[in-house]
N, C-alpha and C positions, 0 to 999 in steps of 0.2 A: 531647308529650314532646320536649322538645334532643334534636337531631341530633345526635350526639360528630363533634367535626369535626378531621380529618385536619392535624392543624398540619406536621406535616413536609412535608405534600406539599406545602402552600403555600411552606414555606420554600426547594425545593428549584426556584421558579419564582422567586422574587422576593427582594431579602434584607430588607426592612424590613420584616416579621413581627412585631406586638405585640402582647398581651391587651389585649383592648378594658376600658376601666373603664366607671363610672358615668356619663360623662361623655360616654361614644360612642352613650350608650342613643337612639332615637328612640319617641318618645312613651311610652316607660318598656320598650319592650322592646330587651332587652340581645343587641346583637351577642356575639359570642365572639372574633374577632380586628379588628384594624387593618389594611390593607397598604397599601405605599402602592410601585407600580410609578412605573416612571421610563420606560418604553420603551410603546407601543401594543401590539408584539407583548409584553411581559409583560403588560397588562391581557387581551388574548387570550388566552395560559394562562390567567391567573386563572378566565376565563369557563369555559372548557373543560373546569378541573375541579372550577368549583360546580354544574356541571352536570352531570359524570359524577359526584358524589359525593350530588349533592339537595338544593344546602343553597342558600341566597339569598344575593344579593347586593345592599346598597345603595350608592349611587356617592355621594360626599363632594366638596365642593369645599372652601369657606370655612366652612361649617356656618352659613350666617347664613340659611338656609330648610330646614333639620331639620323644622323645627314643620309646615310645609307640609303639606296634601294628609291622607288618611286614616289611621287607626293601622296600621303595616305589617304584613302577616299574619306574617312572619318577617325577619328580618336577619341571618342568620349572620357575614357577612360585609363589614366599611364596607371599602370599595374609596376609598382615597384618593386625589385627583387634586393633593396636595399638592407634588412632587417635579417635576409635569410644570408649567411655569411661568413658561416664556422666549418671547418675542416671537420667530417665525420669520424671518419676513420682513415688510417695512416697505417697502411703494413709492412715495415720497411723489407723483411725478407717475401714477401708476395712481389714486391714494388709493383704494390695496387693504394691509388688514394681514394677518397670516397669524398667531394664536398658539398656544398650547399650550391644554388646557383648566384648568389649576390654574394660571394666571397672574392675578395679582389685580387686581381690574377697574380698579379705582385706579392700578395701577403702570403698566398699559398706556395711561391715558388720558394720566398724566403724562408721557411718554415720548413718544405723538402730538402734545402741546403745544408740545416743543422745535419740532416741523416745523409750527407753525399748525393740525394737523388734529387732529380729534377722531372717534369713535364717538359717535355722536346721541343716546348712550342717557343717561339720569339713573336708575338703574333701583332701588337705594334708600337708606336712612337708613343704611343698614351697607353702605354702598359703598364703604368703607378694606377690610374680608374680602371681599367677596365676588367670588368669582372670575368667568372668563369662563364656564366649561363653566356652572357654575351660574344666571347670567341668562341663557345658551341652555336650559338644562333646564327653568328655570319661565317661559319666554318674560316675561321682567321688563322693566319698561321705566318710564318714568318721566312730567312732568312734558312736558317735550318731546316725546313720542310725539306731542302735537296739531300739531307742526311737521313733524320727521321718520319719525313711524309707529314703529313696534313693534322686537324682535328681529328677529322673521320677517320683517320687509321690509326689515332692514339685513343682513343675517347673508347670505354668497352662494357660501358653501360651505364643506363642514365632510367631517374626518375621523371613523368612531365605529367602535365595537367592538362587532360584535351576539352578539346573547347564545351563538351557539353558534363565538363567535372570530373568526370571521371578518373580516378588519379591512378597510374601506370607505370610498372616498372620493366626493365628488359636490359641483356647481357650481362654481365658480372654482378655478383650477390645479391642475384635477384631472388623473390618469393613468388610472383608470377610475371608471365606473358602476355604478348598481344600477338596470339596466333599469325603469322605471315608476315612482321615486320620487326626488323630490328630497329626500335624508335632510336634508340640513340643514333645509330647516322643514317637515321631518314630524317633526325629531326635537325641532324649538324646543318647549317647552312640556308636551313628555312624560314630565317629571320624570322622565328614567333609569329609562322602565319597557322602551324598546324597544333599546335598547342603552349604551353606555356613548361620551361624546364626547370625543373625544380632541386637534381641533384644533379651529380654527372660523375661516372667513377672513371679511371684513366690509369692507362701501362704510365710506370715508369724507367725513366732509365738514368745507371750511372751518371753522378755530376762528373767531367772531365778535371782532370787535377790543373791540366795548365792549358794554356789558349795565346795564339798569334795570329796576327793579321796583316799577312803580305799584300801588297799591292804591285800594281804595274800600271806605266800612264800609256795611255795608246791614242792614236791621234785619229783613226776612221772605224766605222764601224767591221771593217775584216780584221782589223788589228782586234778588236773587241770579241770578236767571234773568235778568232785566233786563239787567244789565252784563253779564255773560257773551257774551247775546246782541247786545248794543251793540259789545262786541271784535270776536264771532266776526265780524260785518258791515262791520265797520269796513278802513280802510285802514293798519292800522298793523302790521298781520302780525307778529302776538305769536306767540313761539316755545313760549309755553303761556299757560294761564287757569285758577287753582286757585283753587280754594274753600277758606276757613277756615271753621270753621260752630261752635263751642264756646259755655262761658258768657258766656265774657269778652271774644271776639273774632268777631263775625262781617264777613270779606269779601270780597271775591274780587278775586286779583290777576293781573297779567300781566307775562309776562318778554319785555322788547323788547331783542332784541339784532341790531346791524346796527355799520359805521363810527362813529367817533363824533358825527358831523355828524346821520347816520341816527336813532340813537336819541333825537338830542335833537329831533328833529321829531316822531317816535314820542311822546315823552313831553307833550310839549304838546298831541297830538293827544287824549290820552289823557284828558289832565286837564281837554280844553274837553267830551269827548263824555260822560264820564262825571258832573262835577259837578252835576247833575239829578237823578242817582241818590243820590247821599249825598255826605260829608267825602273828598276826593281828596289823597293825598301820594304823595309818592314814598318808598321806603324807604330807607334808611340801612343801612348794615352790620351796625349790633347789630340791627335792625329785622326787616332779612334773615332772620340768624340765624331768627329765631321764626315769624317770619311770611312769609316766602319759601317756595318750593317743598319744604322741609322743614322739619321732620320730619314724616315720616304715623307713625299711631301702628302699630308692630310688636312690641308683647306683650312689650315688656322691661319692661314696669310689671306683668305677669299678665292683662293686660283682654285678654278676648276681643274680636278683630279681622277684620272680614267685610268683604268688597272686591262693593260691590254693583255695578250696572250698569242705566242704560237711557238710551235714543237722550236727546244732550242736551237736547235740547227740553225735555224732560218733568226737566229739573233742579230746582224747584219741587216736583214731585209726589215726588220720590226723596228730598230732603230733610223733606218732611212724614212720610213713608212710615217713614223711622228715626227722626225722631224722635218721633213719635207710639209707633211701639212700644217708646221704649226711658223716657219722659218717665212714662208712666200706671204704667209698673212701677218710677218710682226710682231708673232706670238713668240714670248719665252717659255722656252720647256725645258722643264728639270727632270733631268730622267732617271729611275733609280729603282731599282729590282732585282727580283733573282734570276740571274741570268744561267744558268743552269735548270732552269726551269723555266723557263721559256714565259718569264712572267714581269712586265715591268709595269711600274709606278710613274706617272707622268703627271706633272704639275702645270698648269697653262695658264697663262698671265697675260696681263697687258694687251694691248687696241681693247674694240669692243665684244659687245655678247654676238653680234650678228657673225664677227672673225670666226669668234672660236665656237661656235655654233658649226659653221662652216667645218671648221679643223676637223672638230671631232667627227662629224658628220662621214668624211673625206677619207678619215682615218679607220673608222668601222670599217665601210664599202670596201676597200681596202681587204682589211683583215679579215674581214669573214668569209669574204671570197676566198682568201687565201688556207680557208680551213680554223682560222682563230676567232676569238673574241675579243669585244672592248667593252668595257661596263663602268658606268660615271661612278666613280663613289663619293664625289666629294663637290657639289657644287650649286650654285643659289638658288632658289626656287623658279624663280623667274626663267633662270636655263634651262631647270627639267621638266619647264611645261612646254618647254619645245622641242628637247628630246629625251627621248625614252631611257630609263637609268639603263635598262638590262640591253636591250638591243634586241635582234632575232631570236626568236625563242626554238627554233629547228622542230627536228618531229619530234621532241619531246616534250611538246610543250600539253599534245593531250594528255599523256600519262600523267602528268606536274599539274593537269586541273584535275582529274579522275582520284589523284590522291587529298586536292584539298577537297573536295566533294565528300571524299572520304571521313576526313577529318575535323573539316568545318563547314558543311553546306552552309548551312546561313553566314557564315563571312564574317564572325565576330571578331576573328583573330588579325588583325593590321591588315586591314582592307584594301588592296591598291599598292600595298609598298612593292608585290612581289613582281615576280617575272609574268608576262603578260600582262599585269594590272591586275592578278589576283591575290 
């Protein structure tokens, strides 16, 4: 049964109060309002009185990973971080920034560019919306992770809002603590189940002067493993190594960025170590475009999209693995990650939901046997009430309730989205 939910009270914390439409739905269940606070302590109220009143809260950024994670058990509430959106502070000789959580990832990088420095992250295809709070909440990261690492290992302090208001600071420029935990990467990747993030400050590093992007076409997955592993060993310290793996195009490329002098020894290196393996070019601009570091496939065609995982080595086995299960049932898979990280991107298309139900199903059992994971990130509702977005949750999964326990027992914070269904 709908909660009838108190609109005055909200309006008498916050003024930007709106009935949510069709369009605020996550995975087809409908919020009741919008809000969108401008201040930390107004998301504090907010928290304060979806909790004295029972009703849920889900936290908005950009909306560009809605789809994300399990169907929510409830949403009364989209808590928007749209308002909060300015760069605090900017130390170009610290290279430390300091920003707001609804400040859009794109406008912050372009703004570190005027000073040469950048945030490490490439984190994705809808990187013009999407905000900071929100690559901190799904710990999103990109292409480059294989140079610079993750969220969690850039990100070096953050402000948040836990579910019962209380507002919290920890790591870099901080004024207090929250004795035994570093919130900022306990809170990377928690999709806004443990509280709500409201700054986030982050290392940065030099913007590179110049960038190329060699490729090689290869025609099996040893061939794929091959060059990956000819980069990984090599001396030309590629800033990533993706894999294209489709009908039309299979290969795996690398992004060399250094001085200009730098990359063009990079590319030569490139093109003597790898021509043994298949056809070597460098890419071009339009070239880029398609076959560079982007696009991974993200569900704006409707294909369900599962982000698998296991140690690179076994790149070879991981690329049989989906497409074996996705080839015998008629399924097109587009496959595209980093393959040096042991991390790929899979689009699945075409027959029907029972197929690729099956696929995916086929292809966990599979991987997780094998020591990896698969995790849906991208697909219709009607799929993920048949299978579980996260998958096995291993023996982590008490510590992973004992901390939301910790942090939201009464469950206001995205109820259902997260692993296990908490």
């Amino acid at each position: 049964m709908e909660t009838k939910l108190n609109v005055q009270g909200l309006e008498g914390i916050v003024e930007n109060v709106t009935e949510a439409t069709g369009a605020d739905a996550i995975d087809g269940v409908q919020p009741q309002v919008v809000v969108e606070p401008e201040t930390a302590e107004q998301v504090a109220e907010i928290l304060k009185f979806a909790r004295s009143e029972g009703v849920s809260v889900a936290t908005r950024g950009g909306g560009t990973k809605q789809g994300w994670g399990n169907i929510p058990a409830a949403a009364e509430i989209v808590l928007s971080t749209e308002r909060m959106n300015g760069i605090i502070e900017h130390e170009p000789g610290d290279q430390v920034v300091r920003v707001q959580a609804g400040a859009k990832f794109s406008y912050v990088q372009q703004s570190l560019f005027r000073a040469n420095q950048m945030i490490a992250l490439d984190p994705s295809s809808k990187l013009k919306e999407a905000t900071v709070g929100g690559v901190v909440a799904t710990n999103d990261s990109g292409p480059r992770r294989y140079k610079y690492n993750t969220t969690r290992d850039l990100i070096i302090g953050a402000k948040v809002v836990l579910a019962d208001g209380t507002i919290a600071k920890s790591g870099g420029k901080v004024v207090k603590n929250v004795a035994g935990y570093d919130l900022g990467k306990l809170f990377t990747g928690s999709l806004g189940t443990l509280g709500v993030i409201v700054e986030a400050n982050f290392r940065l590093h030099p913007l590179p002067e110049a960038a190329r992007t060699v490729a090689v076409e290869v025609e099996t997955p040893q061939q794929a493993k091959a060059a990956m592993m000819a980069l990984w060993h090599s001396q030309v310290e590629a800033s990533a190594i993706e894999l294209h793996w489709g009908a039309e195009k299979k290969l795996v490329s690398a992004l060399l960025e250094s001085i200009p002098e730098g990359v063009e020894a990079k590319e030569e290196q490139a093109h003597v170590m790898l021509k043994s393996i298949g056809e070597v070019r460098s890419l071009n601009d339009e070239e880029y475009d398609e076959l560079g570091p982007y696009p991974r496939p993200d569900g704006s065609g409707g294909e369900v999209v599962v982000k698998a995982a296991l140690p690179p080595a076994e790149l070879d086995g991981l690329i049989e693995v989906l497409t074996n299960a996705t080839d015998r049932r008629g399924i097109t898979a587009n496959l595209r990650g980093h393959a040096a990280t042991g991390i790929i991107f899979s689009g699945f298309s075409g027959n029907d939901e029972d197929a690729l139900v099956e696929a995916v199903e086929e292809a966990r059992e599979i991987i997780v046997r094998r020591g990896g994971s698969l995790v849906v990130r991208e697909a219709p509702a009607s799929f993920k009430r048949r299978v579980d977005a996260w998958g096995p949750a291993g023996d982590y999964m008490e510590l992973t309730k004992r901390v939301k326990e910790k942090f939201d027992a009464a469950g206001t914070l995205n109820p259902g989205r997260f692993l296990g269904g908490i």
